[in-house]
N, CA, C and O of each residue as an XYZ file, in Angstrom:
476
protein
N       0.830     -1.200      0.000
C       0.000      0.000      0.000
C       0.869      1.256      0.000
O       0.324      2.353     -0.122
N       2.302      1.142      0.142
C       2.889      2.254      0.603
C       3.133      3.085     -0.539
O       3.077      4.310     -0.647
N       3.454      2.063     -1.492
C       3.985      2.239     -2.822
C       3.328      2.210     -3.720
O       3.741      2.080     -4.873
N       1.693      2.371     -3.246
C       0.511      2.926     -4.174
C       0.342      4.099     -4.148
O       0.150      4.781     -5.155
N       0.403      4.682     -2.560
C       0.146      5.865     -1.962
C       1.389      7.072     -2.982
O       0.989      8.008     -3.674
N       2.522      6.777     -2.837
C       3.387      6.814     -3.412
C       3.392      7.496     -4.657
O       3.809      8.589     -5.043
N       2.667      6.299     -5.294
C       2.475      6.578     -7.143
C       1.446      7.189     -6.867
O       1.626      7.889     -7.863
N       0.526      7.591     -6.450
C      -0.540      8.396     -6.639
C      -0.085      9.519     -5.708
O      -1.151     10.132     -5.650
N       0.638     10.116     -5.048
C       1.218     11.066     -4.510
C       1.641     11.687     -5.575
O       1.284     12.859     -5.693
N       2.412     11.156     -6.518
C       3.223     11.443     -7.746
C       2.022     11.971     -9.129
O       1.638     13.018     -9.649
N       1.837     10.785     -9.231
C       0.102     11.363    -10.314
C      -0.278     12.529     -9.500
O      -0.035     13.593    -10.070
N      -0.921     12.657     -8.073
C      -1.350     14.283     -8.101
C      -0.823     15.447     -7.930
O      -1.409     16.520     -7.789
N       0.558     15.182     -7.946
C       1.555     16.567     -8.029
C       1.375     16.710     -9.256
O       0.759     17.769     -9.371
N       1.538     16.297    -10.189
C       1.517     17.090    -11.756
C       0.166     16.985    -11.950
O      -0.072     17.619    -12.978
N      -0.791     16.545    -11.532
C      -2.077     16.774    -12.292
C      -2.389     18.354    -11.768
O      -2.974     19.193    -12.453
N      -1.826     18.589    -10.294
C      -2.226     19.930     -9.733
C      -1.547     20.691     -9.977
O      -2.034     21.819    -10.048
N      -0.095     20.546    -10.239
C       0.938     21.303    -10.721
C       0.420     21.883    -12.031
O       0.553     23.048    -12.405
N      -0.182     20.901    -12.659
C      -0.272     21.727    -14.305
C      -1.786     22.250    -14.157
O      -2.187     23.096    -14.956
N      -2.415     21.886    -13.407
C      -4.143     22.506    -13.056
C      -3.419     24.171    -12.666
O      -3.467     25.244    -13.269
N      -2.919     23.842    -11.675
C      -2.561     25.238    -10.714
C      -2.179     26.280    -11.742
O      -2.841     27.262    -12.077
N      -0.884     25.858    -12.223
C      -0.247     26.527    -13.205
C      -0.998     27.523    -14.661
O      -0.697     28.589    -15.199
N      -1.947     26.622    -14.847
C      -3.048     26.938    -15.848
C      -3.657     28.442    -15.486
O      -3.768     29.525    -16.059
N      -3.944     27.936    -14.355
C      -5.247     29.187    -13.472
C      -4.172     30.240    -13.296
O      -4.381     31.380    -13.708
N      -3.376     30.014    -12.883
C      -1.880     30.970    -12.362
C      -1.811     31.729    -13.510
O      -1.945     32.943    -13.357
N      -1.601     31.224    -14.835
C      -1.123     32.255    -15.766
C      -2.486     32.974    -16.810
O      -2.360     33.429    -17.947
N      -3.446     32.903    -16.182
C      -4.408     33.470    -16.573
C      -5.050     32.975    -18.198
O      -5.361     33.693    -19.148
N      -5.083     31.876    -18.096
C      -5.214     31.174    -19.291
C      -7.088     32.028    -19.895
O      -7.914     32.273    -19.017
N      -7.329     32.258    -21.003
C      -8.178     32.938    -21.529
C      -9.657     31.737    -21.379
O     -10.795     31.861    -20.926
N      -8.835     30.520    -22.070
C     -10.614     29.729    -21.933
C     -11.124     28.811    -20.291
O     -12.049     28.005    -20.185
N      -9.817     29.452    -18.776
C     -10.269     28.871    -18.117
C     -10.921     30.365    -16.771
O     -11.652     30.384    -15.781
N     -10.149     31.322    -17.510
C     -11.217     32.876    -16.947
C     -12.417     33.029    -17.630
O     -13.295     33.668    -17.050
N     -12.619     32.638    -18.598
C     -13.542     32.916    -18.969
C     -14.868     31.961    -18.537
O     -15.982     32.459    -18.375
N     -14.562     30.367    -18.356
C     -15.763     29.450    -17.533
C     -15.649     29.871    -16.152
O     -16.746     29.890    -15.595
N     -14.212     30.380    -15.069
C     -14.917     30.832    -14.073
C     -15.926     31.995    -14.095
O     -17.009     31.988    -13.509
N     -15.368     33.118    -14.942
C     -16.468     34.132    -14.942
C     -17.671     34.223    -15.396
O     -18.570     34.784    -14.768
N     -17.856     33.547    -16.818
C     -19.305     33.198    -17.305
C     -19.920     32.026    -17.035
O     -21.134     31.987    -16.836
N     -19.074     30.845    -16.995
C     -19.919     29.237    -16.619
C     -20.539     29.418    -15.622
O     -21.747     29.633    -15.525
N     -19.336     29.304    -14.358
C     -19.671     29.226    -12.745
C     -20.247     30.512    -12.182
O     -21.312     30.366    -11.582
N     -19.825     31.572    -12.245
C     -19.470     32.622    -12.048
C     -18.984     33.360    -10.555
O     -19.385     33.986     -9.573
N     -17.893     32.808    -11.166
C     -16.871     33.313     -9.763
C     -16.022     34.147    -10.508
O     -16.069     34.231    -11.735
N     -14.964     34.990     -9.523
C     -14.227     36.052    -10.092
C     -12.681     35.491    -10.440
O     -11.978     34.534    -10.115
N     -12.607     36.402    -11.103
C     -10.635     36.570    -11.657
C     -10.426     36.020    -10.423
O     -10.413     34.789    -10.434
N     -10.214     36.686     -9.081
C      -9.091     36.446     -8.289
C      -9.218     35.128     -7.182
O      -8.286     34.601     -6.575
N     -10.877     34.722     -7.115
C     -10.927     33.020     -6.737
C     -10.229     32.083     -7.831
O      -9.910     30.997     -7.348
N      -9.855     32.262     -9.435
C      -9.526     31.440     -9.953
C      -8.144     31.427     -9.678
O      -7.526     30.381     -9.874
N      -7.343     32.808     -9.093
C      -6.031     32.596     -8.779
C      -5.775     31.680     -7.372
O      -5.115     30.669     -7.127
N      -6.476     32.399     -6.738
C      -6.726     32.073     -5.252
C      -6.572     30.216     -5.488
O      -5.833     29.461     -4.857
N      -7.362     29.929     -6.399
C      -7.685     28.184     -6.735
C      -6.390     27.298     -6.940
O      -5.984     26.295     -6.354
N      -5.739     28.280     -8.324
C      -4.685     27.984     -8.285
C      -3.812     27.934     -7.821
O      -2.974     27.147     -8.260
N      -3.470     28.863     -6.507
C      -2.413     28.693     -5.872
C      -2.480     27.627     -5.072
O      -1.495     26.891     -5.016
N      -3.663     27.327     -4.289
C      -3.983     26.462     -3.348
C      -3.593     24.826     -4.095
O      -3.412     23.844     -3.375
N      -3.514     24.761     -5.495
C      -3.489     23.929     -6.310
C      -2.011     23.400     -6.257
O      -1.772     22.256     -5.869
N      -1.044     24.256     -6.654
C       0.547     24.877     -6.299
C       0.734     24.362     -4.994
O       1.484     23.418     -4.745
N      -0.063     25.084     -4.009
C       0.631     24.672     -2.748
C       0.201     22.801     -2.068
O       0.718     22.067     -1.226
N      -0.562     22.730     -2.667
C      -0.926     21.146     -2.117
C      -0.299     20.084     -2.976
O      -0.186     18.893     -2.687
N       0.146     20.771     -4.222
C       1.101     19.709     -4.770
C       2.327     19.882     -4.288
O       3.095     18.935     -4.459
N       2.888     21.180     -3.520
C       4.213     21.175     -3.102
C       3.745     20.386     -1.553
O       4.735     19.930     -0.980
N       2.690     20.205     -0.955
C       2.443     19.612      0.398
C       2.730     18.246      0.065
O       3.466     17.498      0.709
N       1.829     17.852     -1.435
C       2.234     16.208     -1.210
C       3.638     15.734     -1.444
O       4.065     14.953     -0.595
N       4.503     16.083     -2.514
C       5.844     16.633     -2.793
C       6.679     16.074     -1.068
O       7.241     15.008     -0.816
N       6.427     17.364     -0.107
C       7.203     17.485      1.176
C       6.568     15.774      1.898
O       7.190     14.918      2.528
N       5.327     15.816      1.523
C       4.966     14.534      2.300
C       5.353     13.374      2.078
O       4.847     12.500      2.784
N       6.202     13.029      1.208
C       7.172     11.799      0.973
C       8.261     11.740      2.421
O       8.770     10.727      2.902
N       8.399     13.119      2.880
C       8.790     12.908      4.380
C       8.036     13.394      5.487
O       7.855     12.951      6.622
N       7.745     14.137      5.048
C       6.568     14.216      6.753
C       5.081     13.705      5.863
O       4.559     13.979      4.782
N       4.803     12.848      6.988
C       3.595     12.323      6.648
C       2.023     13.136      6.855
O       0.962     12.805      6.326
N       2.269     14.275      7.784
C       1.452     15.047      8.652
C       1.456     15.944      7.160
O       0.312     15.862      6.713
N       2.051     16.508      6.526
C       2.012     17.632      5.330
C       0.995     16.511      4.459
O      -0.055     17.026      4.074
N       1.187     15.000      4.092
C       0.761     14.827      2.881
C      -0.629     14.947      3.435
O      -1.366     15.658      2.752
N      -1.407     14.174      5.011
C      -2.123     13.727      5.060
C      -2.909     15.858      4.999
O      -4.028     16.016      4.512
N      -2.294     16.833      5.414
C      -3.089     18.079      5.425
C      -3.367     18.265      3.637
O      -4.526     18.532      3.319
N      -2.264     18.118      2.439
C      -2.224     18.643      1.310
C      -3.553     17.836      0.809
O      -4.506     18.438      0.314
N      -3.537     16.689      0.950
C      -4.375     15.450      0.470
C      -6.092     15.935      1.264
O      -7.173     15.588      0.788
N      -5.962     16.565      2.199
C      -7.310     17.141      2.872
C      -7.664     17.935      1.821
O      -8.386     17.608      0.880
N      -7.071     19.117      2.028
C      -7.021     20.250      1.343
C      -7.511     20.314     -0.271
O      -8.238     21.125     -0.844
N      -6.661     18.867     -0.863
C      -7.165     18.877     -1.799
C      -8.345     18.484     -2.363
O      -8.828     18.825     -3.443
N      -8.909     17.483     -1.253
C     -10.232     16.957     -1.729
C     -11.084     17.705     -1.436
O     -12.205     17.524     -1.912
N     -10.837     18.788     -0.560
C     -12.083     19.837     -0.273
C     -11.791     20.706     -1.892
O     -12.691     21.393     -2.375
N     -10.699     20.579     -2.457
C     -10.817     21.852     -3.637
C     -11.913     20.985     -4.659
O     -12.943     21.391     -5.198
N     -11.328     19.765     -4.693
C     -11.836     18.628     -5.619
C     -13.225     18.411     -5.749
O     -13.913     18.178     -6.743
N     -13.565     18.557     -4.292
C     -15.461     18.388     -3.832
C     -16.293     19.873     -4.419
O     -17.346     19.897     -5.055
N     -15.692     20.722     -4.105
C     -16.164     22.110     -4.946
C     -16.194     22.476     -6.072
O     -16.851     23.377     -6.594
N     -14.760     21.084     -6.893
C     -14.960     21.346     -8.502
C     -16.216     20.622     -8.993
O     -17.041     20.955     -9.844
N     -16.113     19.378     -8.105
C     -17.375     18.667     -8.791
C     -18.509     19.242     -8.836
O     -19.268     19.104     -9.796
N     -18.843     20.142     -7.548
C     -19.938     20.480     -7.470
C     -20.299     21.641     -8.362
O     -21.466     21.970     -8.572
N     -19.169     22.294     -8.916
C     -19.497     23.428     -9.662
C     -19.502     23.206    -10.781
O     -20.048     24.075    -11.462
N     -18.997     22.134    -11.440
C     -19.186     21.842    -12.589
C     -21.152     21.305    -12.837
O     -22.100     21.669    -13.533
N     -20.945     20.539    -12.047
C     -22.475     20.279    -11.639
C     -23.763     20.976    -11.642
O     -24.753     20.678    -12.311
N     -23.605     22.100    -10.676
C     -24.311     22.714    -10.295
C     -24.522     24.266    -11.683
O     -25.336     25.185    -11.763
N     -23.456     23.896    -12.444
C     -23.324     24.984    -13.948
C     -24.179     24.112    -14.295
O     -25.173     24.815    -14.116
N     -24.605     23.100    -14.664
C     -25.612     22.284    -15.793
C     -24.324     21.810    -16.050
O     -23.915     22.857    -15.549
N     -23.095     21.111    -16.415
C     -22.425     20.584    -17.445
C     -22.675     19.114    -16.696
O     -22.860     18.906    -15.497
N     -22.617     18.113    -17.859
C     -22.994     16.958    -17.510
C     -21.382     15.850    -16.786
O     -20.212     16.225    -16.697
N     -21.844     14.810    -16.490
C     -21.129     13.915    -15.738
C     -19.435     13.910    -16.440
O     -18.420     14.047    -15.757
N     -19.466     13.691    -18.154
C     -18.414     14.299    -18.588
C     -17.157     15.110    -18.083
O     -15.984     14.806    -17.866
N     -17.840     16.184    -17.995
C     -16.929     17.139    -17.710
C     -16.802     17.087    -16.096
O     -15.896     17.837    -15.731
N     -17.438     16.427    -15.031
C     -17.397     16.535    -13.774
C     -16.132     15.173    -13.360
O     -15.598     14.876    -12.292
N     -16.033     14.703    -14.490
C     -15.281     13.389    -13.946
C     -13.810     13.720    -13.903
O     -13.272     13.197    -12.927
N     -13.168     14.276    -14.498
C     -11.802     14.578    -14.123
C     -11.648     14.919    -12.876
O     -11.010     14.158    -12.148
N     -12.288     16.342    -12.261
C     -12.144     16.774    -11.031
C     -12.584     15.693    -10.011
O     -12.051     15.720     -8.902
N     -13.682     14.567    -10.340
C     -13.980     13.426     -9.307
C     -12.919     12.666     -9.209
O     -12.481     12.416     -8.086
N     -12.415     12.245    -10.141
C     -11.206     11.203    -10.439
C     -10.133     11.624     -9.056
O      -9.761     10.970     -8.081
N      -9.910     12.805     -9.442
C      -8.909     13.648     -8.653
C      -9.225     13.435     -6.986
O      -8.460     13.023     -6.114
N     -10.252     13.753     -6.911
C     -11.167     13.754     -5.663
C     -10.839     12.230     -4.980
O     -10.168     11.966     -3.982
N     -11.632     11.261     -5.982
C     -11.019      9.584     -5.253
C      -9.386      9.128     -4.813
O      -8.959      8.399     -3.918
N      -8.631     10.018     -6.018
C      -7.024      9.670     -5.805
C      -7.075     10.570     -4.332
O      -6.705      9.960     -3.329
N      -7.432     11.714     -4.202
C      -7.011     12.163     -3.118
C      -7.451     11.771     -1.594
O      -6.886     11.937     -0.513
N      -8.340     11.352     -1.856
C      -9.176     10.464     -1.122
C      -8.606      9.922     -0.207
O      -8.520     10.194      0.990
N      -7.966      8.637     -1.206
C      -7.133      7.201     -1.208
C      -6.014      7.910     -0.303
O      -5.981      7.788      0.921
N      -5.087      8.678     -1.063
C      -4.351      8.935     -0.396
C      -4.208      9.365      1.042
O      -3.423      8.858      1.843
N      -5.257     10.599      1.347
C      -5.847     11.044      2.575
C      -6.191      9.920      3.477
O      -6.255     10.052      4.699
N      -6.388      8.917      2.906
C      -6.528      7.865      3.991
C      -5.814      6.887      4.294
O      -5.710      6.336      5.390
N      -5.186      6.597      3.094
C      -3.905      5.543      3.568
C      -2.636      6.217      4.309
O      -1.901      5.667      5.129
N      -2.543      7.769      3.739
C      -1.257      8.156      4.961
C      -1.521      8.697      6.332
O      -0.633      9.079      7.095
N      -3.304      8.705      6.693
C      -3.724      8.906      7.895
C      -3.374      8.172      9.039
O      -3.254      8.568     10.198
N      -3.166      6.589      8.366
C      -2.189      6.289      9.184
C      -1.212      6.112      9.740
O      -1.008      5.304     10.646
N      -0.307      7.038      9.139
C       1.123      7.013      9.362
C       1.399      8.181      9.785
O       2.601      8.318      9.555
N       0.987      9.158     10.292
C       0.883     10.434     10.442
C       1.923     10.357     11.987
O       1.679      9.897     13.102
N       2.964     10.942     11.489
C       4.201     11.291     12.386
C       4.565     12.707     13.573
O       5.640     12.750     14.170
């Protein structure tokens, strides 16, 4: 199990790394679904992204402290639970809600298998 946790520690640093990064540099077609899809502002989509940045640098550090992965891996499934729901709650169908769920279960997994190791 350690060395699942592991590889999926790894899968969600770059999935958030390049999510984060996206929102960070003000990408045109992902300001534009926060502001017209969802409608939230410019500076929650930065705000998103950073939090995105910083929980992939949490899981990153949590290969040694176990207490960082099990907070980044929180953190992230609360971002994860709000994407689903906003994708959702826009009308867009199951489609487009499943990446951010996907994300949500890996983080999940993780959040719970290093809960027990928490140092």
């Amino acid at each position: 199990m350690k060395w699942l946790t592991r590889i999926l520690q790894v899968v969600l640093v770059i999935a958030f790394l390049m999510s984060g990064a996206i929102k960070l540099s003000g990408n045109t077609q992902m300001l534009h679904d926060f502001k017209e899809v969802y409608g939230y502002s410019k500076g929650f989509m930065y705000l998103i992204g950073a939090f995105e940045i910083l929980g992939a640098i949490g899981l990153i550090v949590g290969f040694w402290k176990s207490k960082i992965a099990t907070l980044a891996s929180a953190g992230l499934s609360i971002i994860m639970a709000g994407a689903v729901y906003t994708h959702l709650s826009a009308g867009q169908d199951l489609n487009v809600a499943m990446a951010p769920f996907v994300l949500l279960v890996l983080t999940l997994i993780v959040l719970f298998s290093r809960r027990g190791n928490v140092k």
